[in-house]
C-alpha positions in Angstrom: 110.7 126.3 -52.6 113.4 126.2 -50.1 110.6 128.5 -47.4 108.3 125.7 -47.6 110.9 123.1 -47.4 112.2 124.9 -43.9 108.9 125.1 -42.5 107.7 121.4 -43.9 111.3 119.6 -42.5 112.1 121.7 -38.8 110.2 123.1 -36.3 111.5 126.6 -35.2 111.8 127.5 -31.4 111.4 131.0 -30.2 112.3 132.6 -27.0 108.6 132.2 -26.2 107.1 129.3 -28.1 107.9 126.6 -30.4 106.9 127.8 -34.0 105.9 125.1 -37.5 105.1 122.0 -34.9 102.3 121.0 -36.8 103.6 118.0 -39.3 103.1 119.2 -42.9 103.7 116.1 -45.4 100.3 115.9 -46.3 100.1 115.4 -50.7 97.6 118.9 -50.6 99.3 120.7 -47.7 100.7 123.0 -50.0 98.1 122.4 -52.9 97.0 126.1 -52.9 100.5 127.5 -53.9 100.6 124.9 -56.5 103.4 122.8 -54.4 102.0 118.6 -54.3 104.3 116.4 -52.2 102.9 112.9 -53.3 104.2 109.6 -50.8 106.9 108.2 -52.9 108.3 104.4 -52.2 111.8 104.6 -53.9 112.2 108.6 -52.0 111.5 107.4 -49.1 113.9 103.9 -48.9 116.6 106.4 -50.0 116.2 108.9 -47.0 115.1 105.6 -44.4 117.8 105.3 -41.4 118.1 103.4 -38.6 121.0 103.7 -36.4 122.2 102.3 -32.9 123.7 104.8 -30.8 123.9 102.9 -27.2 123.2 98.9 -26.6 123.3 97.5 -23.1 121.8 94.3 -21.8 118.7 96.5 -20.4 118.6 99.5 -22.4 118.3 100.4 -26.2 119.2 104.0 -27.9 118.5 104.5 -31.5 117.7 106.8 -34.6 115.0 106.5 -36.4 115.1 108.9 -39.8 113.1 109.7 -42.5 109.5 108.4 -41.0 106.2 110.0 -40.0 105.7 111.1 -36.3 102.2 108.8 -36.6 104.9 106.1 -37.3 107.4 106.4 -34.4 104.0 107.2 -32.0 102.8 103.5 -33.3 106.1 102.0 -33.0 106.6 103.5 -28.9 103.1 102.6 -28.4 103.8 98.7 -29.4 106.4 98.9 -26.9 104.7 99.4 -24.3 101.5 97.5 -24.7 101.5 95.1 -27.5 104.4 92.9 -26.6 103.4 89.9 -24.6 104.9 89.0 -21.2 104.1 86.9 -18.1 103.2 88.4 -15.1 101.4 87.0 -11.7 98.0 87.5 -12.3 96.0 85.5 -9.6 97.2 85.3 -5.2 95.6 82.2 -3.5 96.3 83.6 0.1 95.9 81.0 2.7 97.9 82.8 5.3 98.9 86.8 5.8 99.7 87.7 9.5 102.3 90.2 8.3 100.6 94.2 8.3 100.5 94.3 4.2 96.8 93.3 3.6 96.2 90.9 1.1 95.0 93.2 -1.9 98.4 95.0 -1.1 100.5 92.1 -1.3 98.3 90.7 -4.5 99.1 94.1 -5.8 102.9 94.1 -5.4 103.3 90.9 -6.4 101.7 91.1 -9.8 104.6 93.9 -10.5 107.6 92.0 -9.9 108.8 91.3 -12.7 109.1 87.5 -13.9 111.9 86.0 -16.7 109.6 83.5 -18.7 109.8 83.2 -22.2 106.5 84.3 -23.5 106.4 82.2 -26.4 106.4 78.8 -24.2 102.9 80.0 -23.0 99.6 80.1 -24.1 96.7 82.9 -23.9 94.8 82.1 -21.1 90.5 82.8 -21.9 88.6 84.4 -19.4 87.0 81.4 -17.5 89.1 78.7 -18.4 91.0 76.6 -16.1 94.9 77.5 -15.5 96.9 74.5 -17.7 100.5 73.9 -17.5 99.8 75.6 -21.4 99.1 78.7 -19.9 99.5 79.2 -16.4 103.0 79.3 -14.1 102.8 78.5 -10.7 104.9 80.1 -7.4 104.8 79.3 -4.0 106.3 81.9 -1.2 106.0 80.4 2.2 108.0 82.1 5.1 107.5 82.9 8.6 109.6 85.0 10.7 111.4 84.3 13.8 114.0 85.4 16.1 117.2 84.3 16.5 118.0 82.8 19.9 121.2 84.5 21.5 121.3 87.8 19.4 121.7 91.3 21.5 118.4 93.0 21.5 120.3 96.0 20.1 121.6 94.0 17.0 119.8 95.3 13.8 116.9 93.6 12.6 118.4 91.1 10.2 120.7 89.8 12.4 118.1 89.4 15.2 115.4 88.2 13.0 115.2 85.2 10.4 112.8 86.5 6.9 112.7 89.9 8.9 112.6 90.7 5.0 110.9 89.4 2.4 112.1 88.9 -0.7 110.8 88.6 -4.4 114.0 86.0 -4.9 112.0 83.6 -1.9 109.2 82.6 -4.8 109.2 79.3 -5.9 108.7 77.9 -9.0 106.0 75.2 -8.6 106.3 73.2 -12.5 103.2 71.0 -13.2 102.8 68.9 -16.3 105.6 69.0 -18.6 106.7 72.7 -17.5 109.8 71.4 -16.5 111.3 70.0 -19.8 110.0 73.0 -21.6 111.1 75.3 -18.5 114.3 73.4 -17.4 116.9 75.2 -19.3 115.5 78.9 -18.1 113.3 77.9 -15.0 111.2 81.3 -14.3 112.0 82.9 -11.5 112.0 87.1 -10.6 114.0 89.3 -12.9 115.4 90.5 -9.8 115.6 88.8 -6.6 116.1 92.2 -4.1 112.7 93.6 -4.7 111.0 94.2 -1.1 107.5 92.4 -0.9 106.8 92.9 2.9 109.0 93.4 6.0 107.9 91.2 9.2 108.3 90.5 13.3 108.0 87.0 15.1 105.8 85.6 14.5 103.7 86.9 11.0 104.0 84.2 8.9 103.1 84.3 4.9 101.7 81.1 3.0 100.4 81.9 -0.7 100.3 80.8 -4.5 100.9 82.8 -7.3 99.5 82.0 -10.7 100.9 83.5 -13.4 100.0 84.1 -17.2 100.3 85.8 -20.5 99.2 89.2 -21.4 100.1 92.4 -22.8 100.6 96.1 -21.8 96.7 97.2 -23.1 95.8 94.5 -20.6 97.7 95.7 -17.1 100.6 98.0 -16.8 102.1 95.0 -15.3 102.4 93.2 -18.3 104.1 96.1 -20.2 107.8 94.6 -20.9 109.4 98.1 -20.4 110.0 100.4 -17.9 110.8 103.4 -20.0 110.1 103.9 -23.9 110.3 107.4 -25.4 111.6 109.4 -28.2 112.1 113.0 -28.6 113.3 115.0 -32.1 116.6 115.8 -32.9 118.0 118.9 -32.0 119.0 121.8 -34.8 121.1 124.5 -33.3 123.0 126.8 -35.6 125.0 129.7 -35.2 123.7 132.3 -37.9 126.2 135.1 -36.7 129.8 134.9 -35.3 130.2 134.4 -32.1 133.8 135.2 -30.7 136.3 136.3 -27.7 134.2 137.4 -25.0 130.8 136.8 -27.0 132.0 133.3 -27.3 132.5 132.4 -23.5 129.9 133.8 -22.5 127.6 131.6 -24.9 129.5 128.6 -23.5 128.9 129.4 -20.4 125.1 130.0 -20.9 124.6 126.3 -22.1 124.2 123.6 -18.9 125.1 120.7 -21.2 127.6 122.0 -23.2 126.1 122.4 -26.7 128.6 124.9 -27.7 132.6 125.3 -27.6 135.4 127.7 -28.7 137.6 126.8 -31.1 140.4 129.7 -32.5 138.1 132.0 -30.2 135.2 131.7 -31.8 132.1 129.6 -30.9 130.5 126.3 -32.7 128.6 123.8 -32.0 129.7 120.5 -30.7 127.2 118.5 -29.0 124.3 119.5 -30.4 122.3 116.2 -29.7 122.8 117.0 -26.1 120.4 120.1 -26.7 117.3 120.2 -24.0 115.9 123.5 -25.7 116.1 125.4 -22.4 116.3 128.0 -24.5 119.1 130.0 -22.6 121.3 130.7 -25.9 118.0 132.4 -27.2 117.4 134.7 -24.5 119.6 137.9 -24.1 121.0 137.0 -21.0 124.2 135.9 -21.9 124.8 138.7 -24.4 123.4 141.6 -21.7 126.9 140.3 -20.4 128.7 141.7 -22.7 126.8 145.9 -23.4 124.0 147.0 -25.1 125.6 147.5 -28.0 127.4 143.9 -28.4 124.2 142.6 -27.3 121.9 144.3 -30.7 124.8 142.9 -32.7 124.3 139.2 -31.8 120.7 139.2 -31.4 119.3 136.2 -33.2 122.5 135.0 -33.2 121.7 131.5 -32.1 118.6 129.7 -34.0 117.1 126.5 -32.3 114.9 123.8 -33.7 113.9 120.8 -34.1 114.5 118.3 -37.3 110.3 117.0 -37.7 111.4 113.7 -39.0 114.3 112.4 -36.9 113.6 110.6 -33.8 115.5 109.7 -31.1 114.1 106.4 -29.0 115.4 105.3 -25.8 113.7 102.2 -25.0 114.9 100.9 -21.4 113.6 96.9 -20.8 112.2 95.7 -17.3 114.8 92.7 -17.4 112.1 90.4 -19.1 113.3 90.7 -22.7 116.4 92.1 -24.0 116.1 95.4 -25.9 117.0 94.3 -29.1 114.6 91.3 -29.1 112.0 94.0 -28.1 113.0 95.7 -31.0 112.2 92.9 -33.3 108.8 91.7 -31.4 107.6 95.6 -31.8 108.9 95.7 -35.6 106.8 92.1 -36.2 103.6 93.0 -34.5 104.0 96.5 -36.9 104.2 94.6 -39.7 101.3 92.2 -38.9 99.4 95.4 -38.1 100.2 97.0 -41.6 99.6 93.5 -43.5 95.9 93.5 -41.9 95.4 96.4 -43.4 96.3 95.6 -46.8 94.0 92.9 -46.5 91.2 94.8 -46.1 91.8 97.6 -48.3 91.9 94.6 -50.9 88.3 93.3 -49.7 87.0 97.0 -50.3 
């Protein structure tokens, strides 16, 4: 029944609250009003879509259609802390004379971010001894010092050498064969402008930095994105006409330009840009226009939600490119659902 259907597909937002949120694609959902809606393979590679709407060398924007929200939920949570990265995990400090203390420093280091190849490492075991299998090493040693003839009133980085300190000052230290397997990407920062510390003659910094391989459940440092997210597509429809004075003052209700007039009357263009403020709901644009005007065109304007159309915007902390995220995050789903399998088949 085309009720059910509406209440199954969209959720409805009110001036107040959001209405049918709850998802309803159970197979006995509707059992009681003798409605089943049994899982079926061949419906559901019909109505399957995945489109890219933005690709950029750090960010990702995409449609995901036709899937369950427990789905897309999995899928963000991969993301963000089941795809493996590298990340400095252990500080050997043998001197810090600058004012960060040295669970500080250890701190900030372990969050820059570092361009290694995950898959040229091994999992390191708790206990075991770093290898060049599993471990990358970095050495920052700087001191600062003033430099002779400057003007005392000069700013501080043309009076003072490492007055800064930099994530791009890390060294790469290769052991073993690290530098054949390393030597065509040596790892370094994924930006070379991130602050670590700012210094005066004469603090002084002389550390090591070992790095290794772990994932997002681990430490948020790991986690090889800085943003993923998703939100349902907008459903905004128009279920009266809006026109002449009616119609601008709608337009003008909406901050990002959902509606426009066409032949004087109203439609909606962007409707993807929809934040569900809400404002085209509420009567304020049409107490604009009289009481009267205003009964006519109340519920004028219906907003919702479409329950099974995702938008994701996954933005990459410069380690991995967002598409091969994509495929790492598809992969590890798979392996996931393949486990699975295997033991419903043991049952």
């Amino acid at each position: 029944p085309a009720h059910l259907e509406e209440q199954r597909r969209f959720v409805h937002v009110g001036e107040e609250f959001p209405s049918d949120a709850t998802t309803l694609s159970g197979a006995d959902t509707f059992q009681t009003l003798g409605v089943t809606q049994h899982w079926d393979l061949k419906e559901f590679q019909e109505h399957f879509k995945f489109e890219i709407l933005r690709l950029t060398p750090d960010e990702i924007q995409f449609d995901l259609i036709g899937i369950d929200p427990a789905i897309a939920n999995a899928f963000r949570r991969i993301l963000i802390a089941e795809i493996p990265t590298v990340a400095i995990e252990t500080v050997y400090v043998e001197n810090n004379t600058s004012v960060v203390q040295d669970e500080v420093l250890a701190n900030r280091l372990g969050l820059i971010p570092i361009l290694v190849n995950p898959a040229l490492l091994q999992d390191r075991k708790p206990g075991d001894a770093p290898t060049d299998q599993d471990t990358i090493v970095f050495k920052l040693n700087v001191k600062c010092t003033r430099r002779p003839g400057i003007p005392e009133d000069s700013a501080n980085e043309e009076k003072f050498v490492n007055s800064s300190v930099y994530s791009g000052q890390l060294q790469w230290i290769p052991f073993g064969d690290q530098q054949a397997r390393f030597g065509e990407c040596p790892p370094r920062p994924v930006h070379h402008d991130i602050l670590i510390a700012k210094m005066r003659p004469p603090q002084a910094m002389e550390l090591q930095c070992f790095a290794i391989r772990g994932i997002g459940k681990d430490h948020a440092k790991f986690s090889p994105v800085a943003t993923a997210s998703y939100r349902l597509m907008p459903r905004v429809r128009l279920a009266k006409p809006v026109e002449g004075p009616a119609a601008e003052s709608l337009k003008e209700a909406c901050p990002l330009g959902v509606f426009d007039i066409e032949d004087g009357h109203a439609f909606v263009k962007n409707e993807r840009n929809c934040s569900m403020c809400r404002e085209c709901i509420r009567s304020v644009w049409r107490d604009r226009l009289g009481a009267e005007e205003s009964a006519k065109l109340k519920d004028a304007v219906s907003l919702g939600r479409i329950k099974d159309h995702f938008i994701f915007t996954v933005e990459s902390s410069g380690i991995l490119s967002p598409e091969t995220l994509f495929k790492q995050a598809l992969e590890i789903l798979m392996a996931k659902l393949e486990r699975i399998e295997g033991d419903l088949l043991q049952l």
